[in-house]
OpenMM code with the backbone's topology and positions (N, CA, C; nanometers):
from openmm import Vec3, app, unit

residues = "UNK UNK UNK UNK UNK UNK UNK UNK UNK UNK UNK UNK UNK UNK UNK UNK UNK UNK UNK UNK UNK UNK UNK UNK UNK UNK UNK UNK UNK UNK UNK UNK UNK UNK UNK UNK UNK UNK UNK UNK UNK UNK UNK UNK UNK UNK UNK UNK UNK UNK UNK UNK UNK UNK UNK UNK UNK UNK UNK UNK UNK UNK UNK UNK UNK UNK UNK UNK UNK UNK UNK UNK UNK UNK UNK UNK UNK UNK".split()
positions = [
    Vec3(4.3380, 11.3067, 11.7122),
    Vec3(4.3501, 11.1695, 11.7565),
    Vec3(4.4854, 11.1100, 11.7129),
    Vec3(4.5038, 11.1327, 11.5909),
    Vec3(4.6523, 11.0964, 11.5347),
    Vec3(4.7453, 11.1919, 11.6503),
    Vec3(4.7574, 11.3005, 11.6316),
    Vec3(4.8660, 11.3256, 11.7454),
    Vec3(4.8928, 11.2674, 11.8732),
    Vec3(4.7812, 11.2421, 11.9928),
    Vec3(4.7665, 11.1406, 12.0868),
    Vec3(4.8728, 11.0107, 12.0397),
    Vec3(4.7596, 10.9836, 11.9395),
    Vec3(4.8429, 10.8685, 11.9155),
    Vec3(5.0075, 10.8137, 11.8659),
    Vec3(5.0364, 10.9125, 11.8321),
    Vec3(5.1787, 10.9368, 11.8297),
    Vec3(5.2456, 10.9873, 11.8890),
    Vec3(5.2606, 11.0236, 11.9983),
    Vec3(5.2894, 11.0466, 12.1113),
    Vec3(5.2653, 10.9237, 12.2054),
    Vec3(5.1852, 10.8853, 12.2655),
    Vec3(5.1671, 10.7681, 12.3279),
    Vec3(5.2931, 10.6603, 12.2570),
    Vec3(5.2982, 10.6471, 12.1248),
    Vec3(5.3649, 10.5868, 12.0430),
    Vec3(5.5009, 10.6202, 12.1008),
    Vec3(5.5571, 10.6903, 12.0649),
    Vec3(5.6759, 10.7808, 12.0593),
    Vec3(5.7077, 10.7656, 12.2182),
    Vec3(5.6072, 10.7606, 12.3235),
    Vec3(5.7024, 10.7961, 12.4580),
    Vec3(5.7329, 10.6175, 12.5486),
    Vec3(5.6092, 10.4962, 12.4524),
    Vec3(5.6458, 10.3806, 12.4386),
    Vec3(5.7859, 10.3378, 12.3997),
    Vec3(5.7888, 10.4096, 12.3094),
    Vec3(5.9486, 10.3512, 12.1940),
    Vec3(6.0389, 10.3791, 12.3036),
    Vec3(6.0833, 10.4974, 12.3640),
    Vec3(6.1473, 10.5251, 12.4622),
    Vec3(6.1619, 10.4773, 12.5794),
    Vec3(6.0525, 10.4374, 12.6808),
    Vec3(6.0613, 10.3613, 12.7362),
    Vec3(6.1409, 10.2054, 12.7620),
    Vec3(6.0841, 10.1553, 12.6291),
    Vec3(6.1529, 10.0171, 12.5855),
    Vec3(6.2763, 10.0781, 12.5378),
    Vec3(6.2750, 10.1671, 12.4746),
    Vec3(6.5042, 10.1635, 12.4296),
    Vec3(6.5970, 10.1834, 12.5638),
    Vec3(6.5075, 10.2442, 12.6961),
    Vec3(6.5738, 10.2892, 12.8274),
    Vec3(6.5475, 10.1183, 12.9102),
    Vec3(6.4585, 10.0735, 12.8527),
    Vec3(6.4434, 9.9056, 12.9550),
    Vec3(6.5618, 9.8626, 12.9135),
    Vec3(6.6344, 9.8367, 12.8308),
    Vec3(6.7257, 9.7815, 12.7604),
    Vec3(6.8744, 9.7479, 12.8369),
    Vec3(6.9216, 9.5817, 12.8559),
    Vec3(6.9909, 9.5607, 12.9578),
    Vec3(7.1030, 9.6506, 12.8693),
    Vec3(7.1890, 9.6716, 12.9724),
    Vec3(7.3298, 9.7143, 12.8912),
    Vec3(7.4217, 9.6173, 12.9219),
    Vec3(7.4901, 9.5948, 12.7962),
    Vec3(7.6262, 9.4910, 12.8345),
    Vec3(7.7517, 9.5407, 12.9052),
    Vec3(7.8285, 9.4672, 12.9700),
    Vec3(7.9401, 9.5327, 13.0503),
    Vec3(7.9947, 9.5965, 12.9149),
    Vec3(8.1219, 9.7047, 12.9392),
    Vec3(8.2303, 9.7025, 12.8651),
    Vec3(8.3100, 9.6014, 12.8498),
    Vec3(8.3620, 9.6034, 12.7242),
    Vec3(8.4658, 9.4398, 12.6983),
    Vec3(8.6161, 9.5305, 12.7123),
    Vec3(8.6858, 9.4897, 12.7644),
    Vec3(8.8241, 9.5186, 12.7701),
    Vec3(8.8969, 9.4698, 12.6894),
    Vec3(8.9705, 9.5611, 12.6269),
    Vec3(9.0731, 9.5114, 12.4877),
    Vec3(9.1977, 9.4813, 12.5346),
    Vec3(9.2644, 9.3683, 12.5755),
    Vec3(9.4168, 9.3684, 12.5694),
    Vec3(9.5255, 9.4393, 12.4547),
    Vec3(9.6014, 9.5196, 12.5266),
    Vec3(9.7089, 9.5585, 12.4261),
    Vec3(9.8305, 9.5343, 12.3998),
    Vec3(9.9178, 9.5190, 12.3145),
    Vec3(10.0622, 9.4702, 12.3080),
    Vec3(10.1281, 9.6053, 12.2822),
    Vec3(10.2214, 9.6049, 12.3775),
    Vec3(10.2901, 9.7109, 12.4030),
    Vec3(10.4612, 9.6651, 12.2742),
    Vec3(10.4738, 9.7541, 12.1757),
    Vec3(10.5768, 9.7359, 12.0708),
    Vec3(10.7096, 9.7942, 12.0778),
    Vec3(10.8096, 9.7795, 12.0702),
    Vec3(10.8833, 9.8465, 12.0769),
    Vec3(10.9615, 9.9547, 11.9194),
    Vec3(11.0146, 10.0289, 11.9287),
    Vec3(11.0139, 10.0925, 11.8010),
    Vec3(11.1531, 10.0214, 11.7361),
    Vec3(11.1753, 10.0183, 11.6516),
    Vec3(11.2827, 10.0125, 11.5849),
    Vec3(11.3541, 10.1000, 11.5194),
    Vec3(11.4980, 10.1158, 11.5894),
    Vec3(11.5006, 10.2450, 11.5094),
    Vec3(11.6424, 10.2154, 11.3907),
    Vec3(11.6990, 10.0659, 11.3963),
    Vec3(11.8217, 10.0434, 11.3254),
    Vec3(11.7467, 9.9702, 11.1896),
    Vec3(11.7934, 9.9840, 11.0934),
    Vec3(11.7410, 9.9369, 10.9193),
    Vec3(11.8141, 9.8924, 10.8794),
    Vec3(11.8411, 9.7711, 10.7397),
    Vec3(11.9293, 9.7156, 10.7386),
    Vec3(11.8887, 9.6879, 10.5641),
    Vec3(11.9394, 9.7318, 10.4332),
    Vec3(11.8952, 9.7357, 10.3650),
    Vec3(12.0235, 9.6176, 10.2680),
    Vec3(11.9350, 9.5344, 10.2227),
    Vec3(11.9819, 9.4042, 10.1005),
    Vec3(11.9751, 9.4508, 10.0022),
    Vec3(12.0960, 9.4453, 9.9090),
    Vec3(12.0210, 9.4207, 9.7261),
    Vec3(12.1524, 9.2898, 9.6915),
    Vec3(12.0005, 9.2836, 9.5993),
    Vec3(12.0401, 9.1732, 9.5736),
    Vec3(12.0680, 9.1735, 9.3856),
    Vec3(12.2020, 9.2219, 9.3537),
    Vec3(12.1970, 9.2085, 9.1714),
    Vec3(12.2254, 9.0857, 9.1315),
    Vec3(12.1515, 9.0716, 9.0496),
    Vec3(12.1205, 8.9532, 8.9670),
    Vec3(12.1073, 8.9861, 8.7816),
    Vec3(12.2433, 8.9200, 8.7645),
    Vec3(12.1614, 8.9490, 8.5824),
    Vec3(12.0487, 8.8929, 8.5542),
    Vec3(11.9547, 8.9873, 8.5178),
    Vec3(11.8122, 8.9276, 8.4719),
    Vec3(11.8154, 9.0285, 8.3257),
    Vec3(11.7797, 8.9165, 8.2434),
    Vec3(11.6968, 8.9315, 8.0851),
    Vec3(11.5985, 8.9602, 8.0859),
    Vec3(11.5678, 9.0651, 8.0173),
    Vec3(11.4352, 9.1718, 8.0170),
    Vec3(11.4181, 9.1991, 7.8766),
    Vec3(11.3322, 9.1722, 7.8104),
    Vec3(11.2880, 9.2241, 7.6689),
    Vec3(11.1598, 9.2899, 7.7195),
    Vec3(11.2150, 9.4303, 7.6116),
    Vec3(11.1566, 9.6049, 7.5877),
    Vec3(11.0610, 9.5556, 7.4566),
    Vec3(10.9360, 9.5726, 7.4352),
    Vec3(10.8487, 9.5721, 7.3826),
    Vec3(10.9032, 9.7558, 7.2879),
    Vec3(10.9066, 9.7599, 7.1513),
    Vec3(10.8626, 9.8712, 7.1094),
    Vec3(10.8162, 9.8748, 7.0242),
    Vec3(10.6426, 9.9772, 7.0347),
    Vec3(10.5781, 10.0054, 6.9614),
    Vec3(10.5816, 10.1366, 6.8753),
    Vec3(10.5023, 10.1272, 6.7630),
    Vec3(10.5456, 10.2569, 6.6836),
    Vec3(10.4755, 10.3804, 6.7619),
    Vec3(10.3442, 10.3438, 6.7660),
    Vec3(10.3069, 10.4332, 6.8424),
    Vec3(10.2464, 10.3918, 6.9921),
    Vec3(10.2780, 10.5347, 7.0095),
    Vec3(10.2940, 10.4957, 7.2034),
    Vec3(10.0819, 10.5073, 7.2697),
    Vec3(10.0926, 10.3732, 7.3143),
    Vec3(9.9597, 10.3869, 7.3319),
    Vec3(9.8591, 10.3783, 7.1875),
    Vec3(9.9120, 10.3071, 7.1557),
    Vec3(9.8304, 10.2640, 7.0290),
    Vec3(9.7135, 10.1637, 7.0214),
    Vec3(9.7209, 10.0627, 7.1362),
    Vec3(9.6402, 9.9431, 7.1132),
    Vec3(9.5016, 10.0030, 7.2211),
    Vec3(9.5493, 10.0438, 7.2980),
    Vec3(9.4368, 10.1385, 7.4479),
    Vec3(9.3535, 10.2504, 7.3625),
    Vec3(9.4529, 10.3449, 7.2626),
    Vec3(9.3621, 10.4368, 7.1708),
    Vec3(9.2816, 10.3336, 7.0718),
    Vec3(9.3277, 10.2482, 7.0270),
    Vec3(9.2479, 10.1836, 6.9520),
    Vec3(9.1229, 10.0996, 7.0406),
    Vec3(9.1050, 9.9793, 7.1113),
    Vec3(8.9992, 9.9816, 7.2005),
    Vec3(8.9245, 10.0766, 7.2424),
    Vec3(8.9498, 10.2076, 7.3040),
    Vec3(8.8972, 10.3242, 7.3560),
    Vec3(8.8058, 10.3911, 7.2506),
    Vec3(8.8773, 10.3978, 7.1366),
    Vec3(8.8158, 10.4827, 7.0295),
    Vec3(8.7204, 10.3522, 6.9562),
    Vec3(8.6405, 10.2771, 6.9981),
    Vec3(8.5436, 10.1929, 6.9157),
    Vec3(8.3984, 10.3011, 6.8510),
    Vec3(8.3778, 10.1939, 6.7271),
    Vec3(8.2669, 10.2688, 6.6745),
    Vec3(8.1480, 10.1765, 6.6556),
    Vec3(8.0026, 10.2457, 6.7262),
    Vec3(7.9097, 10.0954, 6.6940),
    Vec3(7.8296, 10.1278, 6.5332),
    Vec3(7.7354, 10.0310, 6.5175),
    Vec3(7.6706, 10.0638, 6.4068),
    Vec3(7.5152, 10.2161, 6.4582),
    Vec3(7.5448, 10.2158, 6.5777),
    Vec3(7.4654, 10.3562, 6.5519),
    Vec3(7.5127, 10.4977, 6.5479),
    Vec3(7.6303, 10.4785, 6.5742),
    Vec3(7.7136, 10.5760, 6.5499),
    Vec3(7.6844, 10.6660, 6.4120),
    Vec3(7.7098, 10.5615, 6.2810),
    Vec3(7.6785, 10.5783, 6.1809),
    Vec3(7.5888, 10.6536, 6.1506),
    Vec3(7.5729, 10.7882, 6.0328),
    Vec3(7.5098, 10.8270, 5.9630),
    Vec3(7.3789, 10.7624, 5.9127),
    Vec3(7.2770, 10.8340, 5.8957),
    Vec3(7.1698, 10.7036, 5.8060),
    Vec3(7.0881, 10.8326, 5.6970),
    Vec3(7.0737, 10.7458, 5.6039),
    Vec3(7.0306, 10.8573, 5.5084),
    Vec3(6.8927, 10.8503, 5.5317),
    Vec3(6.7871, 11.0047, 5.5172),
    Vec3(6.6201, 10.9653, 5.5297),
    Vec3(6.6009, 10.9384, 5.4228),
] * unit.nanometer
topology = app.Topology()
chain = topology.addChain("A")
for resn in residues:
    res = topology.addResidue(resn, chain)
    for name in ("N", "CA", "C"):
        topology.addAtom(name, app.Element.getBySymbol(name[0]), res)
């Protein structure tokens, strides 16, 4: 009886997904680009002041965060 019935089921579902209006296609307008093929490159120097940070050790503050220890970490005596 279950098989019947799933089938009957199953050739319903189909039916209704084939009733189904279809929408036209939508047409996409396109913009046609042209390439560029000439480049034109600026610099621009400017004295600019820059202070260099130096640390003793490199990556010191990231190893330190990274390497945290909680309290269960810890040893416990029985």
């Amino acid at each position: 009886m279950k098989t019947i019935i799933a089938t009957i089921f199953i050739i319903f579902l189909s039916f209704t997904a084939q009733a189904q209006n279809n929408t036209a296609d939508v047409k996409v307008e396109t913009i046609e680009m042209t390439i560029v093929t000439e480049t034109t490159y600026e610099l621009n120097v400017e004295a600019k002041t820059e202070v260099a940070r130096l640390y003793k050790f490199k990556n010191s503050r990231i190893k330190r965060d990274l390497n945290f220890i909680t309290k269960a970490n810890k040893p416990k005596m029985a």
